[in-house]
Biotite code that builds the C-alpha atoms (Angstrom):
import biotite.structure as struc

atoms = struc.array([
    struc.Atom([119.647, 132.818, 163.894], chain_id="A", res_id=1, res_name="UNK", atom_name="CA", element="C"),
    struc.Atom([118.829, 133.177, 160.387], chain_id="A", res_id=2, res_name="UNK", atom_name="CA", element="C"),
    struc.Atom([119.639, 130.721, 158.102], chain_id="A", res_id=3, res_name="UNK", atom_name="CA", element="C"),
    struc.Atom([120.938, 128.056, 160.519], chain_id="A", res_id=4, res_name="UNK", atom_name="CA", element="C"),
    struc.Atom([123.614, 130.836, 162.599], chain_id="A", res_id=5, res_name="UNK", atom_name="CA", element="C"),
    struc.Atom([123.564, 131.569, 165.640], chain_id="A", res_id=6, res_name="UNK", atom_name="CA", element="C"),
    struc.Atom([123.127, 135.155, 165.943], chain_id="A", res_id=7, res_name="UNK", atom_name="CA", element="C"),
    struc.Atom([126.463, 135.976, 168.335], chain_id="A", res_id=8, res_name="UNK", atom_name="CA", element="C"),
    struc.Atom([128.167, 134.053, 165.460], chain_id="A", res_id=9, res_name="UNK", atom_name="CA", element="C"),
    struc.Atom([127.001, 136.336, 163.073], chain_id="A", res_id=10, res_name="UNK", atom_name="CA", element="C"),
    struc.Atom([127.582, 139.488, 165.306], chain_id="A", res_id=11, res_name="UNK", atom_name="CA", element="C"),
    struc.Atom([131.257, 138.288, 165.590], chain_id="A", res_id=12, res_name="UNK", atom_name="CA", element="C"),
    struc.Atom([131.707, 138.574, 161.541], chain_id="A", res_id=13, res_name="UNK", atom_name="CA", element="C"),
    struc.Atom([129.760, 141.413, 161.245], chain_id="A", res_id=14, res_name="UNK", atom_name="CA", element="C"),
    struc.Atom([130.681, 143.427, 164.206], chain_id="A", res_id=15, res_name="UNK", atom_name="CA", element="C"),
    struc.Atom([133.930, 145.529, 162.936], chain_id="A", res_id=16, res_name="UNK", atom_name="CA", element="C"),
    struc.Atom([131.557, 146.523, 160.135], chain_id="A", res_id=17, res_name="UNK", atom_name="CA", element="C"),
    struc.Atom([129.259, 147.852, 162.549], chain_id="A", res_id=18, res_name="UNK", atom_name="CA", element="C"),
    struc.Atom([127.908, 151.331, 162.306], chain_id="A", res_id=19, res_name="UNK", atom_name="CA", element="C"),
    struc.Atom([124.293, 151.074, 163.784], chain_id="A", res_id=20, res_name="UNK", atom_name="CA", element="C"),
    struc.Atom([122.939, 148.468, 165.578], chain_id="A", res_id=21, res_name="UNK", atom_name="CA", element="C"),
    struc.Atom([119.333, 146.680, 166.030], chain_id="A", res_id=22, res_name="UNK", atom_name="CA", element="C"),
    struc.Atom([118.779, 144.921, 169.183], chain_id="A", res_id=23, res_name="UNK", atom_name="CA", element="C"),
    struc.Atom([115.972, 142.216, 168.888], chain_id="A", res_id=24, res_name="UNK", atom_name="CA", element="C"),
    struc.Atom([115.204, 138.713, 170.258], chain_id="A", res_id=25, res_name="UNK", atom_name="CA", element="C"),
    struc.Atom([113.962, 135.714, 168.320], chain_id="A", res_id=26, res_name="UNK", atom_name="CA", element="C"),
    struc.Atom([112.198, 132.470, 169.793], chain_id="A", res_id=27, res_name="UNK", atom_name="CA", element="C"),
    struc.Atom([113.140, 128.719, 167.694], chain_id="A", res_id=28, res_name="UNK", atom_name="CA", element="C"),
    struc.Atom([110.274, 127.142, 166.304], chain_id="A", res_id=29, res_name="UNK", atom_name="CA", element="C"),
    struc.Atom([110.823, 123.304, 165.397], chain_id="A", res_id=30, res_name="UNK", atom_name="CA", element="C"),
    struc.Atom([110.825, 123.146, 161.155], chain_id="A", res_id=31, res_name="UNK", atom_name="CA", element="C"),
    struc.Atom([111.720, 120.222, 159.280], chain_id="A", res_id=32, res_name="UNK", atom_name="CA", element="C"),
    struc.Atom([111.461, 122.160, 156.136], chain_id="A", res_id=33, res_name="UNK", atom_name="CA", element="C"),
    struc.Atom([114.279, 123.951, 156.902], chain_id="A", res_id=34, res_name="UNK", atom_name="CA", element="C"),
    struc.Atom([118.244, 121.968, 156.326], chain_id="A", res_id=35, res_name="UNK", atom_name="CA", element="C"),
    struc.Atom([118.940, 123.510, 160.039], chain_id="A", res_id=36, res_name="UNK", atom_name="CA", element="C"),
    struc.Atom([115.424, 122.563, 162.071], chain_id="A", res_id=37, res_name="UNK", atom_name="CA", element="C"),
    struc.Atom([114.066, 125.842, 162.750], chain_id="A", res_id=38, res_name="UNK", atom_name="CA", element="C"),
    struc.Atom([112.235, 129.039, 162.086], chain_id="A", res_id=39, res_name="UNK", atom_name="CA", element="C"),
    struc.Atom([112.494, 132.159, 163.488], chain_id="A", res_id=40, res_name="UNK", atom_name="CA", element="C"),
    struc.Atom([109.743, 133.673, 165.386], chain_id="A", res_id=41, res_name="UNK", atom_name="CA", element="C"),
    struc.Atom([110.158, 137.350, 166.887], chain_id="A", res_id=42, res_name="UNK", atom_name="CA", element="C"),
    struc.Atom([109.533, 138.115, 170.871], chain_id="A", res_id=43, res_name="UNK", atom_name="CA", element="C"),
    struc.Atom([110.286, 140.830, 173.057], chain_id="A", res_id=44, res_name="UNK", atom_name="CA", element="C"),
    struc.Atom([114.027, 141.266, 174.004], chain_id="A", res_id=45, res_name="UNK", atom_name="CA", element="C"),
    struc.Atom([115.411, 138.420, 176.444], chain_id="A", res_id=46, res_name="UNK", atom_name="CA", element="C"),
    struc.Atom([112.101, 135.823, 176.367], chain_id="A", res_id=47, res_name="UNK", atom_name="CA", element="C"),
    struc.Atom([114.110, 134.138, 172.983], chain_id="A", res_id=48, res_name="UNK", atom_name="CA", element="C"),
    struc.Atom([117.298, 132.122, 172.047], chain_id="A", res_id=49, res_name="UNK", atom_name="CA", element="C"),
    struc.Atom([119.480, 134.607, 170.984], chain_id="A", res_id=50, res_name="UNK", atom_name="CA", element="C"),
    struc.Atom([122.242, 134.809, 173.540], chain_id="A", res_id=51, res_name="UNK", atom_name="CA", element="C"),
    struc.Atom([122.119, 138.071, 173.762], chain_id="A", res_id=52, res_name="UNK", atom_name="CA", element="C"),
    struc.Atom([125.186, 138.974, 176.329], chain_id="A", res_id=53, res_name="UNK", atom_name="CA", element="C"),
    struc.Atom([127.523, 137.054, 173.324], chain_id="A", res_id=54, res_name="UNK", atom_name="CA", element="C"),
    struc.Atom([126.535, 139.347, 170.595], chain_id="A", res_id=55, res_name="UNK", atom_name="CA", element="C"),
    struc.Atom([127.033, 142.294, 172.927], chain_id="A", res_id=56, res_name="UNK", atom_name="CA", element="C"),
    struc.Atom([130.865, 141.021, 173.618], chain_id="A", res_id=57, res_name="UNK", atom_name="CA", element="C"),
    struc.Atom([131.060, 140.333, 170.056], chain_id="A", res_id=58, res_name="UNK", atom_name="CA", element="C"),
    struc.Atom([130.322, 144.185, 169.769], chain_id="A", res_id=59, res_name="UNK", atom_name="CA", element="C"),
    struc.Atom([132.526, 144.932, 172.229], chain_id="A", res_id=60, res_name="UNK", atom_name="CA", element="C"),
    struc.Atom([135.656, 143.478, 171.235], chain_id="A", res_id=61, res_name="UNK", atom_name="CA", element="C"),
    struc.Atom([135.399, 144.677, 167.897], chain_id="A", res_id=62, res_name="UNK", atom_name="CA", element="C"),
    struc.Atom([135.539, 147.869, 169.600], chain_id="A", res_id=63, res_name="UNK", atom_name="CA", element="C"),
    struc.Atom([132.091, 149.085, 168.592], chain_id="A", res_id=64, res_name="UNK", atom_name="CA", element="C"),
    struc.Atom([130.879, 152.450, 170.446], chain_id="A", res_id=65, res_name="UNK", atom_name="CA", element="C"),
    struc.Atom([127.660, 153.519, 168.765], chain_id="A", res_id=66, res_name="UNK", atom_name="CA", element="C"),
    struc.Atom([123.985, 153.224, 169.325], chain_id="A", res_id=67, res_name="UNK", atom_name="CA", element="C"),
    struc.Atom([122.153, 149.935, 169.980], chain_id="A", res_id=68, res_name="UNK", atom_name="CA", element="C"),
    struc.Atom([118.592, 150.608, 169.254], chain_id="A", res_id=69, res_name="UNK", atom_name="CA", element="C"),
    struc.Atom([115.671, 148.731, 170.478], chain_id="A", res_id=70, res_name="UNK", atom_name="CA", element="C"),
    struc.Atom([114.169, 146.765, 167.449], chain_id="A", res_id=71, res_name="UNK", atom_name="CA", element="C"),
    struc.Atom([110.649, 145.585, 169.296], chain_id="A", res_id=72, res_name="UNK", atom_name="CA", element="C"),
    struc.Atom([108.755, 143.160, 166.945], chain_id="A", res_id=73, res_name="UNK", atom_name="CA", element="C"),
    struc.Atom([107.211, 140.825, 169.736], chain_id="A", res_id=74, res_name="UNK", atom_name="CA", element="C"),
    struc.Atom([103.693, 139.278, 169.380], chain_id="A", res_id=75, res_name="UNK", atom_name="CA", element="C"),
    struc.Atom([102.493, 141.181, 173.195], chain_id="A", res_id=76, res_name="UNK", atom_name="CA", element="C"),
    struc.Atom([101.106, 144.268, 173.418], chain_id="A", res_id=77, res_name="UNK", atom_name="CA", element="C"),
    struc.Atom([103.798, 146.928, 172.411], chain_id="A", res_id=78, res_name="UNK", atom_name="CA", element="C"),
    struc.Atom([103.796, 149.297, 175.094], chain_id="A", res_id=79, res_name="UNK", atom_name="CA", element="C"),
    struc.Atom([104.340, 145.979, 177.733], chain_id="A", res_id=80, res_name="UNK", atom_name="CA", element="C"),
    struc.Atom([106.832, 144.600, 174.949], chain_id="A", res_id=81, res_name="UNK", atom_name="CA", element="C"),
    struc.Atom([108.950, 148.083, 174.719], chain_id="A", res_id=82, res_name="UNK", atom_name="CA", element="C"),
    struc.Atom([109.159, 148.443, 178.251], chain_id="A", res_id=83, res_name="UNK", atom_name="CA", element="C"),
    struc.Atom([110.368, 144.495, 179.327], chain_id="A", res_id=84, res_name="UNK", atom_name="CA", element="C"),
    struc.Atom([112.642, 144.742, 176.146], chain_id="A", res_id=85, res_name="UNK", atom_name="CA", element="C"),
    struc.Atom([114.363, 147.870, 177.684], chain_id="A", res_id=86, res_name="UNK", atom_name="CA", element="C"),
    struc.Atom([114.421, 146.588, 181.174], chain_id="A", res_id=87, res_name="UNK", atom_name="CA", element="C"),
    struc.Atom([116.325, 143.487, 179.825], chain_id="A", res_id=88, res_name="UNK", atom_name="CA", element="C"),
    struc.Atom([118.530, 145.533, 177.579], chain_id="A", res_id=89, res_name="UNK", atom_name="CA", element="C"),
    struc.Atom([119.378, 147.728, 180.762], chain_id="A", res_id=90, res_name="UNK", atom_name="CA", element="C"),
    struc.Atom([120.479, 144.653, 182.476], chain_id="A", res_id=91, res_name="UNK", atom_name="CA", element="C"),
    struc.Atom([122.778, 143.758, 179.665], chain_id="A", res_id=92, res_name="UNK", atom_name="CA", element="C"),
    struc.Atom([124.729, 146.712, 179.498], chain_id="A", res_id=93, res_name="UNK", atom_name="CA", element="C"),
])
């Protein structure tokens, strides 16, 4: 979601360069200032925009088979954070 992309959008270009991956979740924050309308603003993993099942295909049908690794940068207190963020990234895969 940076600079105005959707973050699936971006995993699709980057994805067959793929070696590592960082699994975090951002939130949309209304910002004129900006050409596209928003800022980013970080939450734990599945309260945010990013449609996070679309960059995981994205990963998938580039054929990527490494590690996704929990990136927790949320604003709640990090041990509840961690553990909701893993619970939703159980779900997802």
């Amino acid at each position: 979601m940076q600079c105005g992309q959707e973050s699936h959008v971006g995993t699709e270009k980057a994805a067959s360069f793929a070696r590592y991956v960082h699994f975090k979740d951002f939130k949309k924050k209304d910002d004129p200032s900006v050409p596209w309308g928003w800022k980013n603003e970080t939450c734990t993993v599945g309260k945010g925009d990013v449609d996070l099942e679309k960059c995981i295909e994205a990963l998938k049908s580039a054929g990527y088979d490494g590690f996704v690794a929990l990136e927790y940068e949320g604003p709640d207190d990090g041990q509840a954070g961690v553990s909701e963020s893993i619970d939703c990234m159980n779900r997802i895969f």
